[in-house]
C-alpha positions as CSV (number, residue, x, y, z in Angstrom):
1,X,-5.9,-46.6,6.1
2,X,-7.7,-49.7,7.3
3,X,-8.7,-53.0,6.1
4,X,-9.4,-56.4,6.8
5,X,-6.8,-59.1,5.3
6,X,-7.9,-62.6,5.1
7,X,-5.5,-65.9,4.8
8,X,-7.3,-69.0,3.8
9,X,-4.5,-70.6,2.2
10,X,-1.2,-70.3,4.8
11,X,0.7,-67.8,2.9
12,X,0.9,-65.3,5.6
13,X,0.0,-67.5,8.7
14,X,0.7,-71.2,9.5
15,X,-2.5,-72.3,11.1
16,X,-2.0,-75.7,11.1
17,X,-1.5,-75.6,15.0
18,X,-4.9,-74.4,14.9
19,X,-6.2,-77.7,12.3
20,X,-4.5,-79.9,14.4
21,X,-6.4,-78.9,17.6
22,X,-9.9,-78.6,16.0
23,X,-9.3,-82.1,14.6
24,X,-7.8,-83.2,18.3
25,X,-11.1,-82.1,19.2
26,X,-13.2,-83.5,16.7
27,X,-11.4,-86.6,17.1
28,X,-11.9,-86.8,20.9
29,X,-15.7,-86.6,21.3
30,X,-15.2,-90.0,19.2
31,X,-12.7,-91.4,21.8
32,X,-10.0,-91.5,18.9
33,X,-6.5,-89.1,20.0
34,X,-4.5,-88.0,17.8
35,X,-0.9,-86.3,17.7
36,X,0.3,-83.4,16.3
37,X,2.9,-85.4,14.6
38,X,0.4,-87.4,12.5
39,X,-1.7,-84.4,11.5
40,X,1.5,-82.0,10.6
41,X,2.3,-84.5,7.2
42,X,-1.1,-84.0,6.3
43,X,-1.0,-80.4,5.4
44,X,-2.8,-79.4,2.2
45,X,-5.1,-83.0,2.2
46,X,-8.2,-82.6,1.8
47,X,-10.6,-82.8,4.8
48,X,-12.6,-86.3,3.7
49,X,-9.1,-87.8,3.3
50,X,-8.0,-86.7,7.0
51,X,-10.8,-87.9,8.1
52,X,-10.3,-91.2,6.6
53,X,-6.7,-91.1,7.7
54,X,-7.7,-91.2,11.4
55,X,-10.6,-92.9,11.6
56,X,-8.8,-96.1,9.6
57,X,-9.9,-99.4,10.9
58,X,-13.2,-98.2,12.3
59,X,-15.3,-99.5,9.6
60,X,-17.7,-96.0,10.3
61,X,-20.4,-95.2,8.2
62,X,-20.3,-92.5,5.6
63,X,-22.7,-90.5,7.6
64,X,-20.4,-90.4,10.7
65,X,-17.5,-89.3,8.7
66,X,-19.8,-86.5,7.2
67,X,-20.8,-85.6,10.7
68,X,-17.0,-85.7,12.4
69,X,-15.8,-83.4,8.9
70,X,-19.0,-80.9,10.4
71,X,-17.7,-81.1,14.0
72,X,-14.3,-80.2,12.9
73,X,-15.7,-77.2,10.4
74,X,-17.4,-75.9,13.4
75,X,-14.5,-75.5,16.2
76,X,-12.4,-73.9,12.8
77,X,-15.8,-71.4,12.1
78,X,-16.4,-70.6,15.8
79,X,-12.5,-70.0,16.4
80,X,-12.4,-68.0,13.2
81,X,-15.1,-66.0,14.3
82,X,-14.1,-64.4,17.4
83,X,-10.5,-64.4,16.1
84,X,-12.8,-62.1,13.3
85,X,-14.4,-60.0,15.5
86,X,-11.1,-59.3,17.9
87,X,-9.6,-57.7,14.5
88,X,-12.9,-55.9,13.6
89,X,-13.1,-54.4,17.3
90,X,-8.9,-53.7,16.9
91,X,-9.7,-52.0,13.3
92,X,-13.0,-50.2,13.3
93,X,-14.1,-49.5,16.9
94,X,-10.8,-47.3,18.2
């Protein structure tokens, strides 16, 4: 039997390794770092409030915290993706 399984929600792997180093990323075409310890407490916020959390005292404008939430989407997607098609090639092409 085969299958695909999905996680979205941690219950069967801890990705927040992964969150931490899309918002690292994110962050860093803005010149703002950021450690792992202060993105770990934050597991289970929402991705506005993160956003908010470490861009505090940088009076940005809505739009730019829109556009750093899309940056940070788009590392997640694009990792998720090949990670997706890794365990399609693993499932379906052997």
């Amino acid at each position: 039997m085969k299958g695909i399984l999905f996680d979205f929600d941690v219950t069967l792997a801890d990705t927040m390794g992964g969150h931490y180093l899309a918002w690292r990323k994110a962050l860093g075409q803005y010149g703002i770092s950021v450690k792992a310890c202060d993105n770990f407490p934050l597991e289970g916020t929402g991705l506005y409030e993160i956003a908010n959390k470490f861009t505090e005292g940088c009076s940005w404008h809505e739009s730019v915290i829109e556009e750093l939430v899309q940056k940070r989407k788009n590392i997640i997607w694009s990792r998720r993706w090949l990670l997706f098609t890794l365990m399609w090639n693993l499932l379906f092409l052997n």
